[in-house]
C-alpha positions in Angstrom: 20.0 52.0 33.1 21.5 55.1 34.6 20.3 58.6 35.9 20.4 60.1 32.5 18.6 57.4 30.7 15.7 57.1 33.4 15.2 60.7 33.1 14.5 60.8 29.1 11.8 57.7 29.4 10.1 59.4 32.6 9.9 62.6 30.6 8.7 61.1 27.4 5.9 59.5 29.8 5.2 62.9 31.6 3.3 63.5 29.0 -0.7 62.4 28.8 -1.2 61.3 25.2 2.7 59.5 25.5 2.0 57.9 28.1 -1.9 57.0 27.2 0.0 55.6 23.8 2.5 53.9 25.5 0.3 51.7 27.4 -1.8 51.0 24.4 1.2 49.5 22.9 1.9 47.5 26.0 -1.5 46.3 26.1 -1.0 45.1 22.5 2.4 43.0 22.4 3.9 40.9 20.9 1.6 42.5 18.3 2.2 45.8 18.3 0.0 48.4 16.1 0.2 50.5 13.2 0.4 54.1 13.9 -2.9 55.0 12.6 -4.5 53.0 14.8 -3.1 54.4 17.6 -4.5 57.6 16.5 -7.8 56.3 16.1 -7.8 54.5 19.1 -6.6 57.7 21.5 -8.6 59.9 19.1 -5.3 62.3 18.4 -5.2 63.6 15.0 -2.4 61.5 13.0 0.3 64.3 12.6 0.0 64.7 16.3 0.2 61.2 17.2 3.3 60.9 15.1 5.3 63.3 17.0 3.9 61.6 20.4 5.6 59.0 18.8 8.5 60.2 17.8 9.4 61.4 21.2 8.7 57.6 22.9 11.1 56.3 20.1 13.9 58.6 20.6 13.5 57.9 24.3 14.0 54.1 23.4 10.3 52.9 24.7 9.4 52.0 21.4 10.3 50.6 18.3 8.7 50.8 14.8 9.4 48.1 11.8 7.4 48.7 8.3 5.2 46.5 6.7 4.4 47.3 3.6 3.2 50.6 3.7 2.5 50.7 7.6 4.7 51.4 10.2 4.1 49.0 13.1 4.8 50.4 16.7 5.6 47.9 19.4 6.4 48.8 23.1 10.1 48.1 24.1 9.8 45.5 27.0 13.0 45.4 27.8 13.5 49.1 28.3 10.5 48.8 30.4 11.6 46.4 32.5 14.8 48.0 32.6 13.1 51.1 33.8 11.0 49.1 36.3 14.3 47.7 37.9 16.6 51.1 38.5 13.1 52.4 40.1 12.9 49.9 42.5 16.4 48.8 42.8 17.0 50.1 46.0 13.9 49.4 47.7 13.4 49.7 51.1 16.9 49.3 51.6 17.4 45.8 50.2 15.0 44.9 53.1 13.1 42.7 51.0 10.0 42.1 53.2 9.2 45.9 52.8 9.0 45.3 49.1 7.4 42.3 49.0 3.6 44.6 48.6 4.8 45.9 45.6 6.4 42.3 43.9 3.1 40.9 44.9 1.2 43.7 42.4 3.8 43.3 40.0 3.7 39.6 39.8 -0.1 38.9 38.4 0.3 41.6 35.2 2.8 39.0 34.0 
């Protein structure tokens, strides 16, 4: 991930109902959830969702597939680890025993 690319997915996140959405699909993988839902569940009105939406797509934190007549929204793992990584990259100056707080709080979510 460079500079450029880290800067559209933290802006697509800097954003409350993004974000709150975003987490929600995280939450719900390998599943992922139809975009309704997600409405329902953050209690946004549909339209508004889908422009939420919209934005975390375009920023690559998302995909969508259809089925049927839904549109299934999954959260892009790999982009977010990707993300993770150029964050943290350069931790404490590759003195890993600074770090090793933060692996330790990353390690039980997974």
């Amino acid at each position: 991930m460079d500079n450029d690319s880290a800067i559209v997915a933290l802006g697509a996140l800097a954003q409350g109902t993004r974000l709150d959405a975003f987490r929600l699909l995280v939450r719900h993988e390998p599943d992922g959830l139809p975009a309704g839902e997600i409405a329902q569940l953050l209690d946004v009105p549909q339209n508004t969702m889908s422009s939420h939406l919209g934005a975390l797509a375009r920023a690559g934190l998302i995909r969508s597939e259809r089925h049927s007549r839904k549109i299934i929204y999954r959260a892009d793992l790999d982009r977010l680890k990707a993300l993770t990584l150029f964050l943290v990259k350069d931790c404490c100056g590759g003195r890993a025993e600074l770090c090793a707080p933060l692996i330790a709080e990353l390690t039980p979510c997974c």
